[in-house]
Backbone as numpy.savetxt, mean C-alpha at the origin, in Angstrom:
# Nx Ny Nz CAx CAy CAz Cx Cy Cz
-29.36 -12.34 0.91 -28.19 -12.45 0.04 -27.92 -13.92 -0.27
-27.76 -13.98 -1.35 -27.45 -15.72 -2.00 -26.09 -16.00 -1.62
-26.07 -17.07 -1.02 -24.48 -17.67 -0.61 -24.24 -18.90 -1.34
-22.58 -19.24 -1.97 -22.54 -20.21 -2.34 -22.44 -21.18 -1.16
-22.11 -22.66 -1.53 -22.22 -23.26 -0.47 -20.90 -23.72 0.96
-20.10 -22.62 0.24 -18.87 -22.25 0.93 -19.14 -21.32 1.60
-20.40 -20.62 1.83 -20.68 -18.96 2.12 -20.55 -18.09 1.66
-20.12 -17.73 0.59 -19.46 -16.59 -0.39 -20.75 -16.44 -1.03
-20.75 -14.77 -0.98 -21.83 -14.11 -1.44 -21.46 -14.03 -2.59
-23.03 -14.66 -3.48 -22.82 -14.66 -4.86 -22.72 -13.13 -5.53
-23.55 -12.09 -5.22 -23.43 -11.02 -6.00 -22.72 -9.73 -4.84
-22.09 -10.22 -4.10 -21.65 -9.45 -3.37 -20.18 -8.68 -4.03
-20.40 -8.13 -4.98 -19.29 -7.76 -5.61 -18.86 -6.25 -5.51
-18.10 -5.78 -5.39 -18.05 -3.83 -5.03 -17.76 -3.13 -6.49
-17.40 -2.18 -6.77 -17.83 -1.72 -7.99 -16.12 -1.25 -8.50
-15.54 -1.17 -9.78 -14.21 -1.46 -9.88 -13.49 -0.24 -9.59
-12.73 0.03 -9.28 -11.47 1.51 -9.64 -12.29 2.54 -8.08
-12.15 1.50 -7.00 -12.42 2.65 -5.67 -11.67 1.81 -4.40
-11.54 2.81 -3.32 -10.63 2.31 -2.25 -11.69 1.67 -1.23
-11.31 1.02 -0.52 -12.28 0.25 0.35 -13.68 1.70 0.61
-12.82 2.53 1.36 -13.36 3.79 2.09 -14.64 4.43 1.11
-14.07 4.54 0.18 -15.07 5.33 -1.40 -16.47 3.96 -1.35
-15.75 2.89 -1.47 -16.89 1.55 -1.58 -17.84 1.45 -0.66
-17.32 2.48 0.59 -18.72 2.45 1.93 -18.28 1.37 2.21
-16.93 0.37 2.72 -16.91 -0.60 3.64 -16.67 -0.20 4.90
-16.56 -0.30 6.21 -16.29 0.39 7.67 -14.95 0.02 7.73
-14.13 0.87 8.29 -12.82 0.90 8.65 -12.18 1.22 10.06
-11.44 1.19 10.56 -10.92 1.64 11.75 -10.51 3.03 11.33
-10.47 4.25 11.84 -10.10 5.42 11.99 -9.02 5.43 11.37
-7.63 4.62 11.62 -6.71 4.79 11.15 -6.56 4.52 9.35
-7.60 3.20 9.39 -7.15 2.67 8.52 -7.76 4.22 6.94
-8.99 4.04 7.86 -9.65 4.87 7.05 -8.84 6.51 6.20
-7.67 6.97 7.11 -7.29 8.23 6.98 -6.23 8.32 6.66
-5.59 6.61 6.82 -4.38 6.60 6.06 -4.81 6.45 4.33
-5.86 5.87 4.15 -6.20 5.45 2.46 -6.78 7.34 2.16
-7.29 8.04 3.03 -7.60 9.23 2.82 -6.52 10.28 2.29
-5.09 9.67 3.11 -4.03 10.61 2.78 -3.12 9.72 1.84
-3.08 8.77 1.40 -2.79 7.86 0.37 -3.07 7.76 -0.81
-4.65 8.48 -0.96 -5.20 7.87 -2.69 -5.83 9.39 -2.51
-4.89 10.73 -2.43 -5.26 11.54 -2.18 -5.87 12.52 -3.43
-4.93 11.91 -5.07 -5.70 11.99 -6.10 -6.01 11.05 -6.97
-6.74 10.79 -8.17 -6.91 10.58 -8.82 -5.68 9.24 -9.56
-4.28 9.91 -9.34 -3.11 9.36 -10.04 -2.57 7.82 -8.88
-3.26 8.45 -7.60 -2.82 7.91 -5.97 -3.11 5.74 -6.58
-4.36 6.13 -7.12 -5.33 4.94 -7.31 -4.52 3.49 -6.33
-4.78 3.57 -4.86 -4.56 2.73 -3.89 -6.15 2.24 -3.78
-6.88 1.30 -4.84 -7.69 0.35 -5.12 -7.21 -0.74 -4.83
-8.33 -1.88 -4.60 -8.72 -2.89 -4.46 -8.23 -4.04 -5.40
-8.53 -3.30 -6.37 -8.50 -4.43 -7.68 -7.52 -3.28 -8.74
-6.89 -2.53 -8.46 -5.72 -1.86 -9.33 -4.81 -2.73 -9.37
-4.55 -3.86 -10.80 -3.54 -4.28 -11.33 -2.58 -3.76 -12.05
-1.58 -3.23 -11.39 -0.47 -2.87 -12.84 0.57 -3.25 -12.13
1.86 -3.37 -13.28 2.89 -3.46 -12.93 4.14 -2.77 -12.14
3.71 -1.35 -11.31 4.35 -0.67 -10.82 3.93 -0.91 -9.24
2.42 -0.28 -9.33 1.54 -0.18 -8.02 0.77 -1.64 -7.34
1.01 -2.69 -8.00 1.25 -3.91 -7.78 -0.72 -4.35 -8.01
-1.50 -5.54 -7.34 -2.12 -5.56 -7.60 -3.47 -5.37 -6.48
-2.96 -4.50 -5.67 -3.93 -3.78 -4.85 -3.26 -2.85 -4.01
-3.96 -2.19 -3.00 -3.22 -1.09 -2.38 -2.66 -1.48 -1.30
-2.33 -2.96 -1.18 -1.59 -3.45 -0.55 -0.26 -3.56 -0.66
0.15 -3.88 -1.71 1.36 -3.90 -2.09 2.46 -2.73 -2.89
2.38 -1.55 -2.63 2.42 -0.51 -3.18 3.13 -0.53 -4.29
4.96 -0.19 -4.10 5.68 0.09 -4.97 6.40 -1.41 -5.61
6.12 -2.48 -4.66 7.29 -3.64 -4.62 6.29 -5.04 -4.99
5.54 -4.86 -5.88 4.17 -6.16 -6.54 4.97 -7.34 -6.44
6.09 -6.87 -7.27 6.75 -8.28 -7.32 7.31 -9.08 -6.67
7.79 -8.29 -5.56 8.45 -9.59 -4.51 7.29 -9.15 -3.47
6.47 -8.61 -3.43 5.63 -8.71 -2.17 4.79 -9.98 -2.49
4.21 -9.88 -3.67 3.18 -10.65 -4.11 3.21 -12.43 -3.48
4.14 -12.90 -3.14 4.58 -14.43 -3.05 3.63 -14.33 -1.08
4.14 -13.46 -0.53 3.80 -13.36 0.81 1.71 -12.91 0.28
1.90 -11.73 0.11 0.52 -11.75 -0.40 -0.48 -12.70 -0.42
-0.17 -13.14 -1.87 -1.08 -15.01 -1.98 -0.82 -16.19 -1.18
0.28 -16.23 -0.49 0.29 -16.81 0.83 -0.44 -16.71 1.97
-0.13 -15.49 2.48 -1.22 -14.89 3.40 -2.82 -15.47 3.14
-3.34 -14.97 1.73 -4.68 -15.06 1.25 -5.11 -16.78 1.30
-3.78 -17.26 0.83 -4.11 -18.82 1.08 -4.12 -19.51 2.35
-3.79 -19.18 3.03 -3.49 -19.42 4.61 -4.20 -18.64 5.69
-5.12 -18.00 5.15 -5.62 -17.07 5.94 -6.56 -18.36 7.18
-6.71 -17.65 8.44 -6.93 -18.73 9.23 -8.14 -19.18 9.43
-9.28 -18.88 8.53 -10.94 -18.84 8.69 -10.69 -19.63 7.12
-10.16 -19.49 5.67 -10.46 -20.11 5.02 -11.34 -18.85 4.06
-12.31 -17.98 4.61 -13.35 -17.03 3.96 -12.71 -16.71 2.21
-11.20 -16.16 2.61 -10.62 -15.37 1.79 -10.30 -16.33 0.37
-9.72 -17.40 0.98 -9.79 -18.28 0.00 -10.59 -18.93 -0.77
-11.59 -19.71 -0.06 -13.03 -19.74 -0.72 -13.58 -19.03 -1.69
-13.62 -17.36 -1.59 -13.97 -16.51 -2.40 -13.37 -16.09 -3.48
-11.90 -16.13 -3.24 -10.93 -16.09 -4.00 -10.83 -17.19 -5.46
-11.50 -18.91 -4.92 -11.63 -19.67 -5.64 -13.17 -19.42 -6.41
-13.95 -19.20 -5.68 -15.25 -18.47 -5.94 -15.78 -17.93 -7.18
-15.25 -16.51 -6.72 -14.56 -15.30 -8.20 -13.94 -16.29 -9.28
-13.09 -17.16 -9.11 -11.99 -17.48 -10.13 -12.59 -18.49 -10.71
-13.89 -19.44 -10.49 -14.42 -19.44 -11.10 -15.56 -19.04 -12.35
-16.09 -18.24 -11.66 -16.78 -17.11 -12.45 -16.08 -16.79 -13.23
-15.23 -16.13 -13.50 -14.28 -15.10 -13.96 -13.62 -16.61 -15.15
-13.31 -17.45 -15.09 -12.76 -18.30 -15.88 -13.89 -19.13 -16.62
-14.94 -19.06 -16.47 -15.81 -19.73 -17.30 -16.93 -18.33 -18.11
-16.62 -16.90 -18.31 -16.51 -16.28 -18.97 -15.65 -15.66 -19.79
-14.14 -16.13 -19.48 -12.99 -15.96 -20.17 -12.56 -16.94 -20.59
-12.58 -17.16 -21.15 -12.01 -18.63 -22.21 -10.53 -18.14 -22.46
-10.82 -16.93 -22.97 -8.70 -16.83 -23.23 -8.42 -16.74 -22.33
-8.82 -16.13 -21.12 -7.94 -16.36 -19.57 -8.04 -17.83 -19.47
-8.75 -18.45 -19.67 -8.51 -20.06 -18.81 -7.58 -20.51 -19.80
-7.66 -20.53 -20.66 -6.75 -20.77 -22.05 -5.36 -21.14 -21.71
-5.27 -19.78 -21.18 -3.85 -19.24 -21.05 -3.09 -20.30 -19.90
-4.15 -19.88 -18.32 -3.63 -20.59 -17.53 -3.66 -21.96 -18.00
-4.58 -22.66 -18.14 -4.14 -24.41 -18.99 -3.71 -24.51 -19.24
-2.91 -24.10 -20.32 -1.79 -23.79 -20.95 -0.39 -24.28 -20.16
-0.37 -23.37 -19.20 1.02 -23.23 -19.00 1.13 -24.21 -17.40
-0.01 -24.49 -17.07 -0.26 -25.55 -15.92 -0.15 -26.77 -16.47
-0.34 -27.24 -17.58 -0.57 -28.72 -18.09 -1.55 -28.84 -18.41
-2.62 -28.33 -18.59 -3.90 -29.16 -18.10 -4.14 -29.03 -19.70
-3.74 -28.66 -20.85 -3.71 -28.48 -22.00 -4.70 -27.72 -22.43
-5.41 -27.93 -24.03 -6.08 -27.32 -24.37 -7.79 -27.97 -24.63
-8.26 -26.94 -24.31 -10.24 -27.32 -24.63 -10.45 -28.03 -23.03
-10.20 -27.80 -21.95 -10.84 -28.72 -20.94 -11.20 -27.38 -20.46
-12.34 -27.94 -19.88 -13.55 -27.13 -19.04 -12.86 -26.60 -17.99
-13.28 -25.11 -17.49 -12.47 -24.65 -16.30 -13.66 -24.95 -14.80
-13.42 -26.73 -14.49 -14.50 -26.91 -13.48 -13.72 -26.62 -12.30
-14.24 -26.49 -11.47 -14.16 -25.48 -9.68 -12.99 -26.62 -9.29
-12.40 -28.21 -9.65 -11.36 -28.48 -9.38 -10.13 -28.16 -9.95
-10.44 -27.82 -11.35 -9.38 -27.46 -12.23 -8.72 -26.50 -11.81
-9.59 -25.31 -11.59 -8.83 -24.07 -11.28 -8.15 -24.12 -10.30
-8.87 -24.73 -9.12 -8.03 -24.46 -7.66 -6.52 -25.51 -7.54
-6.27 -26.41 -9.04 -5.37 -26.85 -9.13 -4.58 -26.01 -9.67
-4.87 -25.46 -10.85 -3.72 -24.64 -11.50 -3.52 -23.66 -11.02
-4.78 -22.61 -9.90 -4.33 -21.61 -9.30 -3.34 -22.11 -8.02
-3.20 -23.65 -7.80 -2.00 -23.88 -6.59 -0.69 -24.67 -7.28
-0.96 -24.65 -8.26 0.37 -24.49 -9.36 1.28 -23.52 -9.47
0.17 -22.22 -9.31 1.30 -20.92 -9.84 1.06 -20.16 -8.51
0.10 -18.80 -8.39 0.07 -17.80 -7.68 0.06 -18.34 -6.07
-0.56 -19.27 -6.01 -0.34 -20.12 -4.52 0.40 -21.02 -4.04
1.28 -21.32 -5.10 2.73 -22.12 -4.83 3.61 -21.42 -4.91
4.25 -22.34 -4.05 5.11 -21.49 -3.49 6.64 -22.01 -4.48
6.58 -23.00 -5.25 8.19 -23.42 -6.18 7.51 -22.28 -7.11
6.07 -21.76 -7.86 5.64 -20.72 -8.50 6.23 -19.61 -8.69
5.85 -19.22 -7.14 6.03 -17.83 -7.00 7.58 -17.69 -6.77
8.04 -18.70 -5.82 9.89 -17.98 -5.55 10.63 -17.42 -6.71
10.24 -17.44 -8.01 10.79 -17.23 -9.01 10.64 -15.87 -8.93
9.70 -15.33 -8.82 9.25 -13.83 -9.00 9.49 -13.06 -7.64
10.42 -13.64 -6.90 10.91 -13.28 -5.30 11.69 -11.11 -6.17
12.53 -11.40 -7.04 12.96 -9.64 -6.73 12.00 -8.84 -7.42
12.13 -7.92 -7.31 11.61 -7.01 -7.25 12.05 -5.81 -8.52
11.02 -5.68 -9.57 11.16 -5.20 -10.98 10.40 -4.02 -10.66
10.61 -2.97 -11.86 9.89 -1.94 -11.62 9.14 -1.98 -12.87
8.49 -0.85 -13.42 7.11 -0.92 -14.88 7.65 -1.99 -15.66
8.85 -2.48 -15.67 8.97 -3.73 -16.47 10.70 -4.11 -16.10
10.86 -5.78 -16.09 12.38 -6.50 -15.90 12.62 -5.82 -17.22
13.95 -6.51 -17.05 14.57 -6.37 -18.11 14.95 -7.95 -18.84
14.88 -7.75 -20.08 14.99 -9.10 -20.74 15.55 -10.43 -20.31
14.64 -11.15 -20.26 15.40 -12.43 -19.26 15.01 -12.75 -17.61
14.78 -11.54 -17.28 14.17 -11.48 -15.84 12.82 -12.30 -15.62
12.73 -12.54 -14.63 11.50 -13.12 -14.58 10.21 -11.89 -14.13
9.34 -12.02 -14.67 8.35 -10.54 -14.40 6.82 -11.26 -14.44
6.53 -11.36 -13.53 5.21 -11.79 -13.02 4.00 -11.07 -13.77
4.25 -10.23 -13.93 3.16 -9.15 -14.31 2.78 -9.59 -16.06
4.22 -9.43 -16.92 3.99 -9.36 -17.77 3.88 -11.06 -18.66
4.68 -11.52 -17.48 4.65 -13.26 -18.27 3.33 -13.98 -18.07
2.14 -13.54 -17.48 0.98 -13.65 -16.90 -0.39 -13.03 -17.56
0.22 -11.74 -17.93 -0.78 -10.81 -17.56 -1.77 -11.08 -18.38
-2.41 -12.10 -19.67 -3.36 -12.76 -20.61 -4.29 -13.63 -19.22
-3.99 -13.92 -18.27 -5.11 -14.79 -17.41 -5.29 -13.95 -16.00
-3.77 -13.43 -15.23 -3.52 -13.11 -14.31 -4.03 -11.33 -14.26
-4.34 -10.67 -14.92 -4.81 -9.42 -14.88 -6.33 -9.96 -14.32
-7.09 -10.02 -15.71 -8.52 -9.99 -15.47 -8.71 -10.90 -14.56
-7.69 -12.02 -14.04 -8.34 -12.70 -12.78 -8.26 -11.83 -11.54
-7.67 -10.92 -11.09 -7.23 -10.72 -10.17 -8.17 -9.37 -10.81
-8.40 -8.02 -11.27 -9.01 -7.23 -11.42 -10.86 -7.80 -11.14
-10.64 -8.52 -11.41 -12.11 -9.12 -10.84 -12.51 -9.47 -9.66
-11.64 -11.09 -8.82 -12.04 -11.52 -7.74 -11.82 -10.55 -6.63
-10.83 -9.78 -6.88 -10.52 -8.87 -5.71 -11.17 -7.44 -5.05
-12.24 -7.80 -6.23 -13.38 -6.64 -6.07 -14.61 -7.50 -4.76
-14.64 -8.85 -4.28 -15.33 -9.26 -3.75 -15.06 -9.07 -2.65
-16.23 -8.85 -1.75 -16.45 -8.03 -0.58 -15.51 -8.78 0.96
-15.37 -10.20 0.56 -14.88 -10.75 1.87 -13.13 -10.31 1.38
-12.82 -10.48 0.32 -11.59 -10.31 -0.34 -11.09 -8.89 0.03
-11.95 -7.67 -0.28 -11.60 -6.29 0.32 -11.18 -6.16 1.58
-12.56 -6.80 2.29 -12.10 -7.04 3.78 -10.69 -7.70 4.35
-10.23 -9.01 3.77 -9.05 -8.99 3.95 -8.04 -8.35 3.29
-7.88 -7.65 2.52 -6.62 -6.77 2.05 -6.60 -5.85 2.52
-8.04 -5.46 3.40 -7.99 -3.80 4.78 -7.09 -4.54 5.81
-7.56 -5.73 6.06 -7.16 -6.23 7.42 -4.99 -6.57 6.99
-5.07 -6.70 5.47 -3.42 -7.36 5.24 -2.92 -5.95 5.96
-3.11 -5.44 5.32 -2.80 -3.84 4.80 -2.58 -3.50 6.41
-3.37 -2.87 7.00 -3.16 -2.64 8.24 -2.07 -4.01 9.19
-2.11 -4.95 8.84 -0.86 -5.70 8.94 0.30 -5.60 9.19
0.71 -5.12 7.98 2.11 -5.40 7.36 2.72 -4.16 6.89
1.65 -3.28 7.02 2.06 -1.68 6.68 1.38 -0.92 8.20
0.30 -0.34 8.51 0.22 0.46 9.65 0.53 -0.58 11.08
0.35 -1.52 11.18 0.58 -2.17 12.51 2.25 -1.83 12.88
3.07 -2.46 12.04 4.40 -1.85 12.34 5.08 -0.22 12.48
4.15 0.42 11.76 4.66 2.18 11.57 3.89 2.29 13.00
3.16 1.67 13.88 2.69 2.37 14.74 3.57 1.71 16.05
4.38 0.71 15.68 5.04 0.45 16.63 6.01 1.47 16.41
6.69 1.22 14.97 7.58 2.40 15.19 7.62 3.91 15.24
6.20 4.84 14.97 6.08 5.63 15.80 6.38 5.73 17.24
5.54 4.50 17.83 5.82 4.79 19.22 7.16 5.01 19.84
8.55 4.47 19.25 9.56 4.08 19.51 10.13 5.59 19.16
9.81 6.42 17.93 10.21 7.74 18.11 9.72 8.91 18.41
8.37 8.54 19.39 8.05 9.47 20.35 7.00 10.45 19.39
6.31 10.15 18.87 5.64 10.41 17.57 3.98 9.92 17.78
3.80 8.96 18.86 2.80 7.99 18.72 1.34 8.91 18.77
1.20 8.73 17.77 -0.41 8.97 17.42 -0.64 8.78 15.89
-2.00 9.46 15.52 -2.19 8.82 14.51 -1.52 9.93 13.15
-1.67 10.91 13.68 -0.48 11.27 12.66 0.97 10.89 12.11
1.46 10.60 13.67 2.75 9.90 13.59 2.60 9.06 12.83
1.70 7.71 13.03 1.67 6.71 12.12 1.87 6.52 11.03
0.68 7.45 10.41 0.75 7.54 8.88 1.85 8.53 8.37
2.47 9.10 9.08 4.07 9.65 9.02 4.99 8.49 8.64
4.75 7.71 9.60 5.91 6.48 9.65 5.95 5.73 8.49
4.16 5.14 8.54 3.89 4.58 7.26 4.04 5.22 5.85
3.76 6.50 5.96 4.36 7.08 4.67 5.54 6.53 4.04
6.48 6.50 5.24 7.96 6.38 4.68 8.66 5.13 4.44
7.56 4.27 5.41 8.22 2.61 4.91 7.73 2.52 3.89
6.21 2.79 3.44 5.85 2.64 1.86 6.56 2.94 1.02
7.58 3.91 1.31 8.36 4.41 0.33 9.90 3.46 0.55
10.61 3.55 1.29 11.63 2.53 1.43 11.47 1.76 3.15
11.62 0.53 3.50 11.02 0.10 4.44 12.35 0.50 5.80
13.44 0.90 5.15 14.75 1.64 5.88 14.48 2.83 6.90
13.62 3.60 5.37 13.10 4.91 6.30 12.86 4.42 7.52
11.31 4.27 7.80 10.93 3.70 9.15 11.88 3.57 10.08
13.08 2.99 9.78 14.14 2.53 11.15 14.96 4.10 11.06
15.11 5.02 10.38 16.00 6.06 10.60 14.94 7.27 11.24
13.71 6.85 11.21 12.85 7.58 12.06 12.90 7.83 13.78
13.14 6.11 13.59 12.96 5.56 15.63 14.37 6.02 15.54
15.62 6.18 15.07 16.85 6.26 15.23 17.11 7.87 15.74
15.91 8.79 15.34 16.12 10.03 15.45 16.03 9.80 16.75
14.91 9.31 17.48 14.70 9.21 19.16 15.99 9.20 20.05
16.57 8.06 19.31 18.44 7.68 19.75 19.15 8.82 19.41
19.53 8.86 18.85 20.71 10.08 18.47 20.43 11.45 18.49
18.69 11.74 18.81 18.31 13.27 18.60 17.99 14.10 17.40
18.68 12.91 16.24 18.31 14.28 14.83 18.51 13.20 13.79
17.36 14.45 12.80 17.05 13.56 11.35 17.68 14.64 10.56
18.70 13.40 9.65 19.48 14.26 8.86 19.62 13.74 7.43
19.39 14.74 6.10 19.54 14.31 5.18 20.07 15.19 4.37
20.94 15.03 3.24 21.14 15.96 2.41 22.49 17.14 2.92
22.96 16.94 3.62 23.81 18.17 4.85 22.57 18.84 5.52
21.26 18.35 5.74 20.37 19.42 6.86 19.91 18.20 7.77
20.10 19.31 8.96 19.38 18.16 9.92 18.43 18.74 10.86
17.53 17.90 11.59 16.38 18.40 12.16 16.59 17.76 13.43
16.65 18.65 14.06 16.78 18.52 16.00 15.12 17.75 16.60
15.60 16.64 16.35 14.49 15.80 17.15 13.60 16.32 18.52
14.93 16.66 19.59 14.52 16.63 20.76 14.49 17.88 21.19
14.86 18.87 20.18 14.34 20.73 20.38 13.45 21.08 19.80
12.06 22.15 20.24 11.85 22.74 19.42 12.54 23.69 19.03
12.48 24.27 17.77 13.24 25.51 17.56 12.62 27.01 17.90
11.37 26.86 18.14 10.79 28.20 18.70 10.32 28.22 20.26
10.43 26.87 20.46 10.04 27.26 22.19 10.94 26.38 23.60
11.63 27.21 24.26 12.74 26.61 25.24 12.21 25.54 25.88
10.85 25.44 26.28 10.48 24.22 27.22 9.08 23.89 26.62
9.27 22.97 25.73 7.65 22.95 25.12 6.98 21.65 25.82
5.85 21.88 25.70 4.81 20.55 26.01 5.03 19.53 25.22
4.61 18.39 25.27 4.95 17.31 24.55 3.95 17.29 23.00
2.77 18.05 23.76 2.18 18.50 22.21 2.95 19.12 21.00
3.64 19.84 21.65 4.27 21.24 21.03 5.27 20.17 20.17
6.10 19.46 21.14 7.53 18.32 20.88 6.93 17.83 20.03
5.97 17.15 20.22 4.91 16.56 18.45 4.92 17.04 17.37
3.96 18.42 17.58 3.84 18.99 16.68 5.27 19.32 16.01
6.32 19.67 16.19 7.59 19.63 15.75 8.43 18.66 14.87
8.10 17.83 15.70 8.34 16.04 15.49 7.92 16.08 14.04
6.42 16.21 14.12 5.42 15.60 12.93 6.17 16.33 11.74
6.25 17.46 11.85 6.83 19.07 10.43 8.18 18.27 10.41
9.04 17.99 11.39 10.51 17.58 10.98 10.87 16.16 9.65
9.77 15.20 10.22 9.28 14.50 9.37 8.82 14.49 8.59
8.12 15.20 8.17 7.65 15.39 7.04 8.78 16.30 6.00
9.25 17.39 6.51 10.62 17.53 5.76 11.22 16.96 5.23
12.19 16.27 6.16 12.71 14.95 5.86 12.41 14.07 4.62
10.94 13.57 5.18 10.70 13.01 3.79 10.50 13.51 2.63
10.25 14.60 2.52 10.18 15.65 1.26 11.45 15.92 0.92
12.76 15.74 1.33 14.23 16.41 1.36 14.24 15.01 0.58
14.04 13.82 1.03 14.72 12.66 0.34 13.87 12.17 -1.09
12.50 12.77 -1.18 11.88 12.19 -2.39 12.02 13.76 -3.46
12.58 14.80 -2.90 12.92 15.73 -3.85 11.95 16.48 -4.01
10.71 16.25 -3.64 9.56 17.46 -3.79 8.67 16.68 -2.78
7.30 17.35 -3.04 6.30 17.48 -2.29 5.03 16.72 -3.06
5.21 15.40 -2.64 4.46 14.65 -3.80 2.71 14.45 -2.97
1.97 14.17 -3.92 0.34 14.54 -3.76 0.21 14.02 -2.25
0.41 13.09 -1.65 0.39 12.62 -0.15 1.07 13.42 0.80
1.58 13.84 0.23 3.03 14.79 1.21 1.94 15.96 1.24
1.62 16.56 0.18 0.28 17.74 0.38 -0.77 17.74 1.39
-1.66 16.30 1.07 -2.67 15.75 1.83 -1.97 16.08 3.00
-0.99 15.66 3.44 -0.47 14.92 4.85 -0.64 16.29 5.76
0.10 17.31 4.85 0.23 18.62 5.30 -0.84 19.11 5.75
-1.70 19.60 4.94 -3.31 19.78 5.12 -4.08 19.42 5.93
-4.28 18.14 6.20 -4.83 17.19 7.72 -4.37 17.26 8.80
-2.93 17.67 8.46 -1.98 17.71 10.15 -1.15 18.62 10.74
-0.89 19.83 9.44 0.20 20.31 9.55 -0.20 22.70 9.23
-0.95 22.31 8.69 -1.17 23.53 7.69 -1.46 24.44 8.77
-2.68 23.82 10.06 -2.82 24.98 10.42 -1.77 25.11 11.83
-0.56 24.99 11.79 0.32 24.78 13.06 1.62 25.91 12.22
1.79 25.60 10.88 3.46 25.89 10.10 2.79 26.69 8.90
3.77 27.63 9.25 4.04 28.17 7.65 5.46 28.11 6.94
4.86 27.87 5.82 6.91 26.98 4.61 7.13 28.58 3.80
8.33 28.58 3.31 8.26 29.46 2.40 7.62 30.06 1.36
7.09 28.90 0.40 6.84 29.23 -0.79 5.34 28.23 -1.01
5.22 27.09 -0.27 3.97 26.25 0.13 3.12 26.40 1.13
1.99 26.35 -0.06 0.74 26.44 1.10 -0.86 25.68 1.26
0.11 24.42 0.88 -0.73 23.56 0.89 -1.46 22.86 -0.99
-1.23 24.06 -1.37 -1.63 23.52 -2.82 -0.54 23.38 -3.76
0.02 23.95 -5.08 0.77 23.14 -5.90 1.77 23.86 -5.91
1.98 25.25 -5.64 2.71 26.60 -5.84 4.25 25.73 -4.66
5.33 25.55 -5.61 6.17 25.43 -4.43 6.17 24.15 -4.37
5.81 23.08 -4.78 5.91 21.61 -4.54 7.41 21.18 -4.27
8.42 21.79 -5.64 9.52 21.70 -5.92 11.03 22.38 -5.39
10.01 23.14 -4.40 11.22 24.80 -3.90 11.89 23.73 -2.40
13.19 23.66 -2.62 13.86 22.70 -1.68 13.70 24.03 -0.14
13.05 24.84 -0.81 13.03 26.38 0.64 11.77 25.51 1.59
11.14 24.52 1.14 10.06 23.96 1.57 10.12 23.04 2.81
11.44 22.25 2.53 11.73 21.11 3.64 13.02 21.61 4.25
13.46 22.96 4.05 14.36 23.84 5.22 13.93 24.07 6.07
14.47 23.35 7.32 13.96 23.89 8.50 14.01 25.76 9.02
15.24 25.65 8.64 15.12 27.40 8.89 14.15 28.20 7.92
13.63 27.59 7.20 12.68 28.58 6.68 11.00 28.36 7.22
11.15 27.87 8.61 9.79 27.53 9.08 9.52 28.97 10.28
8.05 28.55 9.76 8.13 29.73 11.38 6.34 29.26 11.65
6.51 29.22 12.74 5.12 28.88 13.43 4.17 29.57 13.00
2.44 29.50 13.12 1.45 29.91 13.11 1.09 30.79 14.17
């Protein structure tokens, strides 16, 4: 394999619109089954190099691109080997001396004006101008959804002529994947597995239980471990008895799990209003063959029937 002279594999590039797992990179178990129950269809697209303005610009940053992103390119710039960065500058060369309107753009708005060559110092100046500075990025600190609103500052869209195709590109490179498995498990499963443990949940279902729900608001997570404390998860006027099962007087701690896991998952289905494509997956891998729901059974029939995340309408296998 050809290395530049930073080490960065010249054609080591992965192929666009797939999750680490699909790309054949090796994963830890967890990591692997959380992106399994994550990018569970088609619509899921928790990629590598998925830039948009909602799902941010990898499957790192899920719902919140915009204020995650400042920590993100921080991280990537600071990473403590240097690899990530290197490659990062790497790609961004490549990628800018076949795009002329991307370099364009960034010159542009860096100073560096118009018609100068995008040489391997240029860029790593104007890329620590914007996405790696940090007076840059604080601007784009809240957090917008498919688009600000007039006047706002919006990263995505005040950018997106250099900052798309740069980032849909370099982030397809193989040391670059590797660190956004390693962010990712970070800053999203490393903490859901602490806080599994804290609500008595700990395994790997729990996890990606937990993590489900900080992905979704990072609050959840703490009203999870809170069930441990107080005994019950409650939403909506229904609540779910943490520390009972409801079908068996003295259960095993398996059993207390298995309970645990279905209560949670309710829960989170009670607060997002249906039974969204992960919530299915989740079911299926962990849940399907333990519970039967009213009107769901794993496929689409019933996504929406609130009879679904009633606890009284459960009854064991």
């Amino acid at each position: 394999m050809a290395l530049t002279s930073q080490g960065v594999a010249q054609d080591d590039l992965l192929p666009p619109d797939l999750n680490p797992v699909q790309a054949g990179l090796e994963t830890s178990e967890i990591v692997a089954l959380t992106l399994k129950i994550f990018d569970s269809t088609r619509s899921s697209k928790r990629h590598y190099d998925h830039v948009a303005p909602l799902d941010g610009f990898t499957f790192g940053l899920g719902h919140y691109p915009q204020s995650g992103s400042e920590k993100f390119f921080g991280s990537l710039r600071d990473d403590k080997d240097g690899k990530a960065y290197d490659a990062f500058l790497f790609r961004s060369h490549q990628l800018f001396r076949s795009r002329e309107d991307a370099w364009g753009a960034l010159a542009r708005i860096t100073g560096l004006g118009n018609d100068v060559q995008p040489t391997k110092d240029r860029i790593e100046s104007a890329l620590n101008r914007t996405i790696f500075g940090a007076e840059f990025m604080k601007r784009y600190r809240k957090h917008c959804k498919r688009k600000c609103k007039p006047g706002e500052p919006d990263l995505y869209h005040e950018h997106q002529e250099w900052l798309v195709p740069l980032l849909k590109y370099v982030l397809r490179d193989r040391t670059l994947v590797e660190w956004q498995i390693d962010y990712w498990h970070a800053f999203l499963i490393q903490p859901a597995s602490l806080q599994a443990k804290r609500a008595g949940i700990d395994s790997v279902a729990g996890i990606i239980g937990v993590a489900s729900a900080r992905s979704s608001a990072g609050s959840w997570g703490k009203k999870i471990v809170e069930a441990a404390q107080t005994g019950k998860l409650s939403h909506n006027g229904v609540t779910w008895d943490w520390n009972r099962h409801p079908f068996v007087v003295n259960p095993t701690d398996d059993q207390l799990m298995d309970w645990r896991l279905l209560a949670r998952w309710q829960w989170y289905c009670s607060r997002k209003g249906k039974i969204r494509n992960r919530s299915r997956a989740y079911f299926n891998e962990f849940l399907a063959d333990k519970w039967v729901l009213a009107t769901f059974d794993g496929g689409l029939s019933g996504i929406k029937d609130p009879a679904n995340w009633d606890p009284s309408n459960v009854r064991p296998k």
